[in-house]
mmCIF file of the N, C-alpha and C atoms, coordinates in Angstrom:
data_MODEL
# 
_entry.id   MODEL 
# 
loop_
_atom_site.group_PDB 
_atom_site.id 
_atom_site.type_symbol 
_atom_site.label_atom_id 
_atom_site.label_alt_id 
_atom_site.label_comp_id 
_atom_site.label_asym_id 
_atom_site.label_entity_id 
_atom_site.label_seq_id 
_atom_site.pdbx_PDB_ins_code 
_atom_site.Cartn_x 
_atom_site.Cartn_y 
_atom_site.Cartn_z 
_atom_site.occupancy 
_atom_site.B_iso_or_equiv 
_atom_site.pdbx_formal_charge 
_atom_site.auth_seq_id 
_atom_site.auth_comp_id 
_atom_site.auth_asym_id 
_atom_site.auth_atom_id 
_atom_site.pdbx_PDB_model_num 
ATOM 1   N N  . UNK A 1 1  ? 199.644 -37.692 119.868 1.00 0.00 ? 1  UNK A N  1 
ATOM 2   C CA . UNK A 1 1  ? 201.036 -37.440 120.148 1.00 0.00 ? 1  UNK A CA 1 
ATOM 3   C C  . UNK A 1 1  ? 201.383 -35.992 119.828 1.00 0.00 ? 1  UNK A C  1 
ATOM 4   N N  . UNK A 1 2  ? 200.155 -34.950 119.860 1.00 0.00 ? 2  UNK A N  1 
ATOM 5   C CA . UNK A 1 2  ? 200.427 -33.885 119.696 1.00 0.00 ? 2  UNK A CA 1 
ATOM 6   C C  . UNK A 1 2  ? 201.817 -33.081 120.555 1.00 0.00 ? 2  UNK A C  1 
ATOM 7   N N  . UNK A 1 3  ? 202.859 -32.347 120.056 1.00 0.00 ? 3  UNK A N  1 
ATOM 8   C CA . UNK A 1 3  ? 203.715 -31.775 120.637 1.00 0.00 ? 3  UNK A CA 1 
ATOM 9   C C  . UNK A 1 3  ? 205.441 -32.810 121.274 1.00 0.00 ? 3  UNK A C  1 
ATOM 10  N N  . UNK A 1 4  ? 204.872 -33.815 120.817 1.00 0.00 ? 4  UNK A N  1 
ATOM 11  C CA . UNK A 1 4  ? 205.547 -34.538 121.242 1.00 0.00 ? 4  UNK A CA 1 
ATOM 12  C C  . UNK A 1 4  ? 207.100 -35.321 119.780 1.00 0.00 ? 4  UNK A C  1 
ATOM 13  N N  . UNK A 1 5  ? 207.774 -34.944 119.541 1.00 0.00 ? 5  UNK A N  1 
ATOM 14  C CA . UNK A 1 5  ? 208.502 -34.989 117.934 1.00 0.00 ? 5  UNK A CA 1 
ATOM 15  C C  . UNK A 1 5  ? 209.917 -35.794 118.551 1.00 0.00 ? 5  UNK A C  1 
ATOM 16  N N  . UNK A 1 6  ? 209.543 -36.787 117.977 1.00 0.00 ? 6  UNK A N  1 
ATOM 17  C CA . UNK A 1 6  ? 210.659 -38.303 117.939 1.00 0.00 ? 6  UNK A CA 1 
ATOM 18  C C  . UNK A 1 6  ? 211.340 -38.711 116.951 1.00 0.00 ? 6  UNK A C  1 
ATOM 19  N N  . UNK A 1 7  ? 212.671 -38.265 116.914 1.00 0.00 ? 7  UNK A N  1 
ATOM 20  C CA . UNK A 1 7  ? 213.983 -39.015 116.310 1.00 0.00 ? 7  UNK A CA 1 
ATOM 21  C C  . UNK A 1 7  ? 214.296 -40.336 117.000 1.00 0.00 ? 7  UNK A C  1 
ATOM 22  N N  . UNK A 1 8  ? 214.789 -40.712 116.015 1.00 0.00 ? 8  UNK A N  1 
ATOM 23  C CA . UNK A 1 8  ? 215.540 -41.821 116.577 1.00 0.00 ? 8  UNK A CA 1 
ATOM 24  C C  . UNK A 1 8  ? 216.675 -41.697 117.500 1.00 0.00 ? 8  UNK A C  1 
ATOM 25  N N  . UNK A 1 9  ? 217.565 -40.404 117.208 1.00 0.00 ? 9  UNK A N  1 
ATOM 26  C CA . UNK A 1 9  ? 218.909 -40.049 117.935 1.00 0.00 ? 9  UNK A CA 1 
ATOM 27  C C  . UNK A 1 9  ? 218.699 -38.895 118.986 1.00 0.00 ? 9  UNK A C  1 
ATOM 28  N N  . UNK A 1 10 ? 217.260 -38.371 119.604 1.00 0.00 ? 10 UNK A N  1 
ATOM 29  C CA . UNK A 1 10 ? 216.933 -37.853 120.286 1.00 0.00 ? 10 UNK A CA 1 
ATOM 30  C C  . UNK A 1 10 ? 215.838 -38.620 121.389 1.00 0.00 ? 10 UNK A C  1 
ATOM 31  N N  . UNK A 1 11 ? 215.612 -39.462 121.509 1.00 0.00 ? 11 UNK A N  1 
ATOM 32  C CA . UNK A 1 11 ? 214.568 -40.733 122.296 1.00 0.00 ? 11 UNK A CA 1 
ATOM 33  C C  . UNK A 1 11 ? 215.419 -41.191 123.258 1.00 0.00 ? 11 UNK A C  1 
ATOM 34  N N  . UNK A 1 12 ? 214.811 -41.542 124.488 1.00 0.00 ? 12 UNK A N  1 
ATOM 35  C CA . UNK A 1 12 ? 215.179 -41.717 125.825 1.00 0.00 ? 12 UNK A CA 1 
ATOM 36  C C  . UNK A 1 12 ? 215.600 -43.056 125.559 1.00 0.00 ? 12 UNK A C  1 
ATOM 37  N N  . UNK A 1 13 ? 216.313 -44.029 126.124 1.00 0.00 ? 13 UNK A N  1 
ATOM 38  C CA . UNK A 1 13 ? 216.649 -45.239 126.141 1.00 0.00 ? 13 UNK A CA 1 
ATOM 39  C C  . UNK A 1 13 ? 214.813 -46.257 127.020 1.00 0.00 ? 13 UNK A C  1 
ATOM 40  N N  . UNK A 1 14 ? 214.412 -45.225 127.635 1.00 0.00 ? 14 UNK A N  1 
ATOM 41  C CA . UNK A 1 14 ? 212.901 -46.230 127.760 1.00 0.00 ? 14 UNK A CA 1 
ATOM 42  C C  . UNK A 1 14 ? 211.954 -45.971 127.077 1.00 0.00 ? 14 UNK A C  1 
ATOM 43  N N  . UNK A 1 15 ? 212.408 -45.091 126.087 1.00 0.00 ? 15 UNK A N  1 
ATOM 44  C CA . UNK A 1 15 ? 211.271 -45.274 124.555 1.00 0.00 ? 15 UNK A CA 1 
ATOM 45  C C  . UNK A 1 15 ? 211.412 -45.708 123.639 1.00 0.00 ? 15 UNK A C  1 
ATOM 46  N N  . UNK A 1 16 ? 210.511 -46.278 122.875 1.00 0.00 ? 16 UNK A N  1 
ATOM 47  C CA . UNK A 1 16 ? 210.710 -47.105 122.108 1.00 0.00 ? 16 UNK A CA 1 
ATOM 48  C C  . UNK A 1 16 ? 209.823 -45.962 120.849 1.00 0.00 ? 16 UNK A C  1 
ATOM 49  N N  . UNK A 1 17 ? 210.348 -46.033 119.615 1.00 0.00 ? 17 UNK A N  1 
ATOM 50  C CA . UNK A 1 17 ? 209.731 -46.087 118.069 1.00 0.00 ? 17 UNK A CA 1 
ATOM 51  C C  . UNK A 1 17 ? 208.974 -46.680 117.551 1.00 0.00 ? 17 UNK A C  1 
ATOM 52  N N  . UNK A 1 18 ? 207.497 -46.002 117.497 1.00 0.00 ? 18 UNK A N  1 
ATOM 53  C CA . UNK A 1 18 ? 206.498 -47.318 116.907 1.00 0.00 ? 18 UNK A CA 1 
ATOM 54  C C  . UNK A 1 18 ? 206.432 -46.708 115.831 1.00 0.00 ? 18 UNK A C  1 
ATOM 55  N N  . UNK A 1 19 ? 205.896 -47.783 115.176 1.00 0.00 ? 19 UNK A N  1 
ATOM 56  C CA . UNK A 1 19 ? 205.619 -47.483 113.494 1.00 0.00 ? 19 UNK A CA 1 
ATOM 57  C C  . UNK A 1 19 ? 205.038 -46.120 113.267 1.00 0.00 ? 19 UNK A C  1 
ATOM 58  N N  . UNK A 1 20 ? 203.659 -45.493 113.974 1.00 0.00 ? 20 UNK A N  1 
ATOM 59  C CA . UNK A 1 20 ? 203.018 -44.630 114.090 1.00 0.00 ? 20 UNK A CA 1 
ATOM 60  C C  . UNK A 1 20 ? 203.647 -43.709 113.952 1.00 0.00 ? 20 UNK A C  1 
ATOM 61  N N  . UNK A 1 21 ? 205.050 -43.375 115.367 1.00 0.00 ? 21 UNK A N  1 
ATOM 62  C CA . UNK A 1 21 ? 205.724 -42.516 115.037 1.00 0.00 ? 21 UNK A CA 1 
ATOM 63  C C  . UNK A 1 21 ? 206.233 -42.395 114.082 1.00 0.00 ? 21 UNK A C  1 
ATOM 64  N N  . UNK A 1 22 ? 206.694 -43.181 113.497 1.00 0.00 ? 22 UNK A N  1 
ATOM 65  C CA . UNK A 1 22 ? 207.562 -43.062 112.239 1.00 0.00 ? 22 UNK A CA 1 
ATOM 66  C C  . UNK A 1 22 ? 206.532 -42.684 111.226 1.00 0.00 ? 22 UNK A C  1 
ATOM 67  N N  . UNK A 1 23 ? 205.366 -43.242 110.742 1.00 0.00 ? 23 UNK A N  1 
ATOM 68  C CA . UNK A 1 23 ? 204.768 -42.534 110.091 1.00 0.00 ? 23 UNK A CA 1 
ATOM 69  C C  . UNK A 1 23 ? 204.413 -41.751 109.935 1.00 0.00 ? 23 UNK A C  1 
ATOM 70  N N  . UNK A 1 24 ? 203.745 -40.702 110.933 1.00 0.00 ? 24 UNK A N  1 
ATOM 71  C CA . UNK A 1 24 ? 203.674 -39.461 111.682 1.00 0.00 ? 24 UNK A CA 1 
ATOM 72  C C  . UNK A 1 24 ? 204.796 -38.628 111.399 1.00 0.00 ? 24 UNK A C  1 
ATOM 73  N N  . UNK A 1 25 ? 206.079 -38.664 111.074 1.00 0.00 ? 25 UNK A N  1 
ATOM 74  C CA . UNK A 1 25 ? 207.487 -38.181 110.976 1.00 0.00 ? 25 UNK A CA 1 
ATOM 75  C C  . UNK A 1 25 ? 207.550 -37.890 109.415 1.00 0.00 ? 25 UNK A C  1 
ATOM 76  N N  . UNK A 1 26 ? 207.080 -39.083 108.561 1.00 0.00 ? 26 UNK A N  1 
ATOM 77  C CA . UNK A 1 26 ? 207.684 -38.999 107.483 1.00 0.00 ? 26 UNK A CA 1 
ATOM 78  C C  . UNK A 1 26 ? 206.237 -38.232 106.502 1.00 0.00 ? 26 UNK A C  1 
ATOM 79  N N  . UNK A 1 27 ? 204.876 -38.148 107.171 1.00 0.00 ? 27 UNK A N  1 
ATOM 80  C CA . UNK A 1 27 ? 203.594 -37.388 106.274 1.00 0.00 ? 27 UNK A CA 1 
ATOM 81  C C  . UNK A 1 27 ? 204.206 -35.869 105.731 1.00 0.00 ? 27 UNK A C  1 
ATOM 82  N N  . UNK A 1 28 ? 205.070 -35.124 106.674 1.00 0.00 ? 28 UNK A N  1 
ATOM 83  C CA . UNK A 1 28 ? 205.396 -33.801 105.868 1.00 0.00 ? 28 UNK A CA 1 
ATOM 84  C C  . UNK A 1 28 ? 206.297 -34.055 104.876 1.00 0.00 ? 28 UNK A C  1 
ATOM 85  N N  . UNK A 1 29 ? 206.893 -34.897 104.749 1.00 0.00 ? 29 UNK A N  1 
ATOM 86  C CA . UNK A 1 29 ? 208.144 -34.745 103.770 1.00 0.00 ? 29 UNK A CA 1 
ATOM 87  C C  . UNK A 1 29 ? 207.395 -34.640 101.929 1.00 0.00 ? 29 UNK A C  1 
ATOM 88  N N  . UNK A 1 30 ? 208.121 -34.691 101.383 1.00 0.00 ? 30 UNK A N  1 
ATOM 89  C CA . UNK A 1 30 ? 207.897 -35.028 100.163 1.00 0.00 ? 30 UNK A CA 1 
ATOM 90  C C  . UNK A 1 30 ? 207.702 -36.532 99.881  1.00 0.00 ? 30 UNK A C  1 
ATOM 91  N N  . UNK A 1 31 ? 206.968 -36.990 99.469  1.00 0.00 ? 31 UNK A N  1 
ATOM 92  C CA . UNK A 1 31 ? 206.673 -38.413 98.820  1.00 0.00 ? 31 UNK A CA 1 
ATOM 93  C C  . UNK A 1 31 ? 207.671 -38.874 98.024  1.00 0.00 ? 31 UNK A C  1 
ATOM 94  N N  . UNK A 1 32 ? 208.435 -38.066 97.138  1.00 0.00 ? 32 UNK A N  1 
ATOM 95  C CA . UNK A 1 32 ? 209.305 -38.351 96.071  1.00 0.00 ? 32 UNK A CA 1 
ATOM 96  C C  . UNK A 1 32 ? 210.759 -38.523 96.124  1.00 0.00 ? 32 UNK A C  1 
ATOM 97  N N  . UNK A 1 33 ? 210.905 -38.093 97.858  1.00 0.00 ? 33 UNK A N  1 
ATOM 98  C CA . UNK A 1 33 ? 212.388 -37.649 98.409  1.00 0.00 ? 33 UNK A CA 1 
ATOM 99  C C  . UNK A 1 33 ? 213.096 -39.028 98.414  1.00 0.00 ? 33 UNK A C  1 
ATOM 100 N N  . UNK A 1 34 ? 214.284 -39.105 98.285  1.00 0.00 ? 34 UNK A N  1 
ATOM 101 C CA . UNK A 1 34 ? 215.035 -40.421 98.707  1.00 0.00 ? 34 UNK A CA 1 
ATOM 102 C C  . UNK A 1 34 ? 215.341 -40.280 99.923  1.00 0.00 ? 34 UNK A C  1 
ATOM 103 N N  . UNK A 1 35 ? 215.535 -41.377 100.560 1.00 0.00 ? 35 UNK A N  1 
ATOM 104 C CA . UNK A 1 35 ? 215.486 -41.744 101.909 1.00 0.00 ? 35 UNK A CA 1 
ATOM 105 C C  . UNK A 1 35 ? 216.923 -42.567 102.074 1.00 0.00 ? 35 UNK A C  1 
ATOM 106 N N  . UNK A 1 36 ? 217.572 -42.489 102.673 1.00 0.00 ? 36 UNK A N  1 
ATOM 107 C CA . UNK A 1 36 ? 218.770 -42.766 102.838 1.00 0.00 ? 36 UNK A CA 1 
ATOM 108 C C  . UNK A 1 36 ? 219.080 -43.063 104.448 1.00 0.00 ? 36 UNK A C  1 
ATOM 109 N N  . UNK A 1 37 ? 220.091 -44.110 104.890 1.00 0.00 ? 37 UNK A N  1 
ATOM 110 C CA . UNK A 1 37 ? 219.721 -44.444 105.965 1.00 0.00 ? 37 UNK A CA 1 
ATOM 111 C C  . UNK A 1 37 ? 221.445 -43.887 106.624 1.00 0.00 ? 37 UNK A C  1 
ATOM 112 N N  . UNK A 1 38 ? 221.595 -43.226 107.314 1.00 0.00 ? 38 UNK A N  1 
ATOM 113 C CA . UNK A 1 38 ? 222.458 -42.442 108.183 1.00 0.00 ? 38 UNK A CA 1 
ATOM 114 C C  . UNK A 1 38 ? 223.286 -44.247 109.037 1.00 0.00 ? 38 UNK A C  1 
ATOM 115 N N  . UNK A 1 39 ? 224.358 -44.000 108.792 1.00 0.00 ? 39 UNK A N  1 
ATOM 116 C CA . UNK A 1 39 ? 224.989 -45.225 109.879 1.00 0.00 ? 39 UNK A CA 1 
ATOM 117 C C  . UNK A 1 39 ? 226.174 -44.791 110.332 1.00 0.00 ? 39 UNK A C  1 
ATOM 118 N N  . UNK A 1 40 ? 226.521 -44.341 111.862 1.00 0.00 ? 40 UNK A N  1 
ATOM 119 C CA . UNK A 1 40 ? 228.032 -44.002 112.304 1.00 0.00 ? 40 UNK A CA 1 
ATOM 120 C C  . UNK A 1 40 ? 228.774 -44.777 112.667 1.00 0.00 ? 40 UNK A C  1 
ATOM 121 N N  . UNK A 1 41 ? 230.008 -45.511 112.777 1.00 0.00 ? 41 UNK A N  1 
ATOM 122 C CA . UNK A 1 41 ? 230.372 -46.392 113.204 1.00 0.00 ? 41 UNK A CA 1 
ATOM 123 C C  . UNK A 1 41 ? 231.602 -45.821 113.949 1.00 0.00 ? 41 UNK A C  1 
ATOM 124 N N  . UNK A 1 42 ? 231.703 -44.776 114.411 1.00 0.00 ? 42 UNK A N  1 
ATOM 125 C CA . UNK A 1 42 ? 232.690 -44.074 115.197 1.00 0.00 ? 42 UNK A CA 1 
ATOM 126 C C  . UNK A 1 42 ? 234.338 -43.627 114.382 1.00 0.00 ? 42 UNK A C  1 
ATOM 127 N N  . UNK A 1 43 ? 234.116 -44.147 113.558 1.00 0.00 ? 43 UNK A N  1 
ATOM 128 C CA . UNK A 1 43 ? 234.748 -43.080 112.638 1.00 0.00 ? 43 UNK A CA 1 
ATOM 129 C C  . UNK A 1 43 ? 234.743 -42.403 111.530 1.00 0.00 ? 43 UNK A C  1 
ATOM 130 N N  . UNK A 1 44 ? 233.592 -42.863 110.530 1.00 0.00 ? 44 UNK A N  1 
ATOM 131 C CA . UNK A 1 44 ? 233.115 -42.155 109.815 1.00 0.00 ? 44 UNK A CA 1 
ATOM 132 C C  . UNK A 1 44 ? 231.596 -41.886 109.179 1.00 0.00 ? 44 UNK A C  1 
ATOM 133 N N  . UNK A 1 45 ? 230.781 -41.198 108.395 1.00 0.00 ? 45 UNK A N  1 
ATOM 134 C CA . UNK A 1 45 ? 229.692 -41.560 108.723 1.00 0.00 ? 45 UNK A CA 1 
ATOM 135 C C  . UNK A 1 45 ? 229.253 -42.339 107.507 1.00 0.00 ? 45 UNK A C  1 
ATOM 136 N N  . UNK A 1 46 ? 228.170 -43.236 107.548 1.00 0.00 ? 46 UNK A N  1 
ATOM 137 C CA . UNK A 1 46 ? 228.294 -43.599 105.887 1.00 0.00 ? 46 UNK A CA 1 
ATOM 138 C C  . UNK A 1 46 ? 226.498 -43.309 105.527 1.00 0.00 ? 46 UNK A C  1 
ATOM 139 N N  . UNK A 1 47 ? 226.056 -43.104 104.185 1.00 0.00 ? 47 UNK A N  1 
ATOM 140 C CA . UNK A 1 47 ? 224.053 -43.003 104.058 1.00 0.00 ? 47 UNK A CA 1 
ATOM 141 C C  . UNK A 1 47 ? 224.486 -43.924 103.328 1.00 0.00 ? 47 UNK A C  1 
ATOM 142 N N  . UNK A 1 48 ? 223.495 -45.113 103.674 1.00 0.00 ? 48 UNK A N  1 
ATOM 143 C CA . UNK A 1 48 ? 222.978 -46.102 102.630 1.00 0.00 ? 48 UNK A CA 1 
ATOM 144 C C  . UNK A 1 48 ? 221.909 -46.124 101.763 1.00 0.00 ? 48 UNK A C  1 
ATOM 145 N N  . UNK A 1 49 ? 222.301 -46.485 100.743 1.00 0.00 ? 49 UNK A N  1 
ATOM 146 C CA . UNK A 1 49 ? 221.501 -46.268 99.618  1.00 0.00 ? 49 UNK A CA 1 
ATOM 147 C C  . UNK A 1 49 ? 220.211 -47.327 99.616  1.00 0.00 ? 49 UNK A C  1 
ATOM 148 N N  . UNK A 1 50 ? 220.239 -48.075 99.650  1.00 0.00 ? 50 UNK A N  1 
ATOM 149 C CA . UNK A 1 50 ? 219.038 -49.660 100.228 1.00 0.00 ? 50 UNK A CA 1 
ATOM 150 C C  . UNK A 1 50 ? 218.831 -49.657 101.414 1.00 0.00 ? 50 UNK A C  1 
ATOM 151 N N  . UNK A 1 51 ? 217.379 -49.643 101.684 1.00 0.00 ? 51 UNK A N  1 
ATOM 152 C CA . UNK A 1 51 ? 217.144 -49.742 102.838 1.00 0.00 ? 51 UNK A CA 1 
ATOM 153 C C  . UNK A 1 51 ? 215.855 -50.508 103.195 1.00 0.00 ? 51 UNK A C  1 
ATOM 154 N N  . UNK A 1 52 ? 216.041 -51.995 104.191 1.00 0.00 ? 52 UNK A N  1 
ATOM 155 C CA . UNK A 1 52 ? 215.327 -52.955 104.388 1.00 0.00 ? 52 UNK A CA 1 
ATOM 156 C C  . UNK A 1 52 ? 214.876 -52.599 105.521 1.00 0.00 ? 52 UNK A C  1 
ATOM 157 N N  . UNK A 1 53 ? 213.240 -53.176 105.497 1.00 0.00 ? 53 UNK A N  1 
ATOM 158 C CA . UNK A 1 53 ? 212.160 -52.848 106.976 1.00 0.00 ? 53 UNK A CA 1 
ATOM 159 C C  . UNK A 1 53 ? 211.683 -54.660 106.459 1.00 0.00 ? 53 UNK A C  1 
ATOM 160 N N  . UNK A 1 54 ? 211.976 -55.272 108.103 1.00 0.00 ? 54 UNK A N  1 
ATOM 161 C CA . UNK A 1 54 ? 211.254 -56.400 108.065 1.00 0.00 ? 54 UNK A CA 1 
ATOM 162 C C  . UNK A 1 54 ? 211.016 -56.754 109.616 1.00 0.00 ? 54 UNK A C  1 
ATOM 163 N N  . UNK A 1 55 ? 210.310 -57.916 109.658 1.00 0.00 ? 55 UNK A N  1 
ATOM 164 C CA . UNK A 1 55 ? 210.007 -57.852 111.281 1.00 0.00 ? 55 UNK A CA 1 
ATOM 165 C C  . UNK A 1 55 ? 210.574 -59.125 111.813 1.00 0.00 ? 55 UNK A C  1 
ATOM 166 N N  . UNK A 1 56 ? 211.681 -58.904 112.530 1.00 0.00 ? 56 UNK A N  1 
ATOM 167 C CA . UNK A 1 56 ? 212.783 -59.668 112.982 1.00 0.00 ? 56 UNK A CA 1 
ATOM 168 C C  . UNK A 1 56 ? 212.321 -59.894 114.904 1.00 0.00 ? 56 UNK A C  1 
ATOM 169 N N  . UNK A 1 57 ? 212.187 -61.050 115.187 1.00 0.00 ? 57 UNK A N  1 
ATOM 170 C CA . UNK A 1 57 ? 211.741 -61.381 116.697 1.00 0.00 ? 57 UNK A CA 1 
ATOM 171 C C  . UNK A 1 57 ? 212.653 -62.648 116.958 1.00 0.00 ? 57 UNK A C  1 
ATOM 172 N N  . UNK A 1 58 ? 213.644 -62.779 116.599 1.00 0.00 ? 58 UNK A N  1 
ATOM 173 C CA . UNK A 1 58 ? 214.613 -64.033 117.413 1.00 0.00 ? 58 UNK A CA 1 
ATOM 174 C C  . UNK A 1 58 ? 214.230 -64.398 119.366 1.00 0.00 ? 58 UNK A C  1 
ATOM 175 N N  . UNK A 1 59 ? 213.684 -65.352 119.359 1.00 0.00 ? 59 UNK A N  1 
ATOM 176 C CA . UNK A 1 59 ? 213.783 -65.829 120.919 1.00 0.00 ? 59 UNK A CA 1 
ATOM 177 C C  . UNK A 1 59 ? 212.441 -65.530 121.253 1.00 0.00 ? 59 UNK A C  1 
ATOM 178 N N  . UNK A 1 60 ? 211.879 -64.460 120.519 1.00 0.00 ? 60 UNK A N  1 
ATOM 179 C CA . UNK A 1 60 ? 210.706 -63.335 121.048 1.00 0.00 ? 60 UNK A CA 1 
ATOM 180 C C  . UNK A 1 60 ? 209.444 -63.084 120.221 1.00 0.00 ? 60 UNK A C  1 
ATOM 181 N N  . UNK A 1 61 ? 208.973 -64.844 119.775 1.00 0.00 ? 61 UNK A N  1 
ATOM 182 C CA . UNK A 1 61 ? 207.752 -64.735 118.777 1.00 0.00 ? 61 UNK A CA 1 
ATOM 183 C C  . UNK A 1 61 ? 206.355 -63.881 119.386 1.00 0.00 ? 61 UNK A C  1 
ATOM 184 N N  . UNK A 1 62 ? 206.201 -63.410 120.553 1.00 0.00 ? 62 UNK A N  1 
ATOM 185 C CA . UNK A 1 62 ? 205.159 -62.179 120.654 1.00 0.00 ? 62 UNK A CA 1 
ATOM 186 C C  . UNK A 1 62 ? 205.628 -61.060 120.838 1.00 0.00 ? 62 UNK A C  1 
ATOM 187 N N  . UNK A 1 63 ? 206.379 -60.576 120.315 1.00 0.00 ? 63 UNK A N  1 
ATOM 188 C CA . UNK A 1 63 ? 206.727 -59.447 120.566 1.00 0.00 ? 63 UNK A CA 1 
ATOM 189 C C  . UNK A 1 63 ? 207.018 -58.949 119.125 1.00 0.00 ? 63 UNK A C  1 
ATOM 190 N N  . UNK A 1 64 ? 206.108 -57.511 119.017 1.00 0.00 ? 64 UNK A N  1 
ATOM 191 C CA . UNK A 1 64 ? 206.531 -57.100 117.092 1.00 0.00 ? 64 UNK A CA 1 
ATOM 192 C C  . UNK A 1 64 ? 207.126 -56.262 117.275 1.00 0.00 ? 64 UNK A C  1 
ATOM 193 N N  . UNK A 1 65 ? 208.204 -56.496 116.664 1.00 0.00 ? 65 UNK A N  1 
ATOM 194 C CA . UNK A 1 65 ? 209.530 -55.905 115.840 1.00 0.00 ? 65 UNK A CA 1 
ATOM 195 C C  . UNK A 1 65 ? 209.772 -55.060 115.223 1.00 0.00 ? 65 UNK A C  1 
ATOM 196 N N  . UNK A 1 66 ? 209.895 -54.648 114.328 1.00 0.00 ? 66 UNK A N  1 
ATOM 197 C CA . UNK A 1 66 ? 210.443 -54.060 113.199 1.00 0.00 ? 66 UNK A CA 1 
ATOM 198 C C  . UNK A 1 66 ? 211.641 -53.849 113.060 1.00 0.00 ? 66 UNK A C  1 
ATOM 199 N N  . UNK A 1 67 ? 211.960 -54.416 112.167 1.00 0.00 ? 67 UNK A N  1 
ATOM 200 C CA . UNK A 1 67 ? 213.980 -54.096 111.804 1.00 0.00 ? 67 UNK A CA 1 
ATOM 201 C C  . UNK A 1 67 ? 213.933 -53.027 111.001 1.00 0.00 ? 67 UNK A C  1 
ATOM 202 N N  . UNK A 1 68 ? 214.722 -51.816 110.623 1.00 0.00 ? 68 UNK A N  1 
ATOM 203 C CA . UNK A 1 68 ? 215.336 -51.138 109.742 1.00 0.00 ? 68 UNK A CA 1 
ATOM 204 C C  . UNK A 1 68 ? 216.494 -51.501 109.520 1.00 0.00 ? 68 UNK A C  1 
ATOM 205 N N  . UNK A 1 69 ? 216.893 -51.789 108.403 1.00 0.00 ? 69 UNK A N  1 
ATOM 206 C CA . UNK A 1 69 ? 218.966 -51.715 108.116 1.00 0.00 ? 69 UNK A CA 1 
ATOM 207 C C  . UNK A 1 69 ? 219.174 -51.050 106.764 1.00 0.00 ? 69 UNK A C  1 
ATOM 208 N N  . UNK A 1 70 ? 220.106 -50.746 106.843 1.00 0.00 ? 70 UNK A N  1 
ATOM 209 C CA . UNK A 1 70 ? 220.392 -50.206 105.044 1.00 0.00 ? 70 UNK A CA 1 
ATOM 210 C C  . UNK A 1 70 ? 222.098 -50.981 104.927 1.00 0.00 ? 70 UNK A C  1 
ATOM 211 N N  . UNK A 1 71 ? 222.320 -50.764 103.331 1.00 0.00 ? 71 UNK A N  1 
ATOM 212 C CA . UNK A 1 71 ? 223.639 -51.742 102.514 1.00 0.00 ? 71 UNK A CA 1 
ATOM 213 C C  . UNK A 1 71 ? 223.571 -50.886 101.524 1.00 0.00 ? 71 UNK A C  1 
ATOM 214 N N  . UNK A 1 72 ? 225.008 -51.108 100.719 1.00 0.00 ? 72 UNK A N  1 
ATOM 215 C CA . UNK A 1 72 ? 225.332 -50.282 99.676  1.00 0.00 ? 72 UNK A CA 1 
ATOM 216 C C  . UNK A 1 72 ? 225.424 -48.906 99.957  1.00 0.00 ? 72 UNK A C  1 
ATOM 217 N N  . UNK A 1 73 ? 226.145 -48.769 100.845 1.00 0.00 ? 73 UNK A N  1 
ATOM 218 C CA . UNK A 1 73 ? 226.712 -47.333 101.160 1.00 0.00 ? 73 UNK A CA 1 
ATOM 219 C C  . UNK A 1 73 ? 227.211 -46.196 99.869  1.00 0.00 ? 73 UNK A C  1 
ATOM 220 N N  . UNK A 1 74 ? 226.794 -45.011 100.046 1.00 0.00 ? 74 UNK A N  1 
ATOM 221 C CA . UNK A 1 74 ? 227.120 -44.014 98.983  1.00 0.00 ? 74 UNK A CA 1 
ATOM 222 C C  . UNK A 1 74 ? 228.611 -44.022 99.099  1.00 0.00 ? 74 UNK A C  1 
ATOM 223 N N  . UNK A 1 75 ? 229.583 -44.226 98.339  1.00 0.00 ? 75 UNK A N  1 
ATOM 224 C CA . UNK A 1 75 ? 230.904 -43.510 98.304  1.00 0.00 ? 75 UNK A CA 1 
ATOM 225 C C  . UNK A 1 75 ? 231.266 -42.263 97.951  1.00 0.00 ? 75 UNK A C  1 
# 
């Protein structure tokens, strides 16, 4: 995937985020950094402090998933 650098809020609606990418994304950072999960809801923005990865397939047992969500928003 050389040359090729995927956000989540920059990705075409017929691409999809695989884990890879995401792992691939997060090898430069610091190991030690907190990670905080960005959520807009059109009027303000909120980072959540908890943040859950599980693999959610309702309707769609072959197909893998991955959920991200975060809770407990910073005030």
């Amino acid at each position: 995937m050389q040359g090729k650098n995927l956000s989540l809020d920059q990705i075409r609606k017929e691409e999809e985020v695989k884990v890879r990418d995401l792992v691939s994304q997060l090898e430069g950072c610091d190991p030690e950094a907190d990670i905080v999960l960005k959520a807009q809801d059109g009027r303000e923005t909120l980072y959540h402090q908890n943040i859950r990865v599980y693999v959610y397939n309702p309707g769609q047992p072959n197909r893998n998933r991955i959920t991200i969500d975060g809770y407990n928003p910073e005030k």
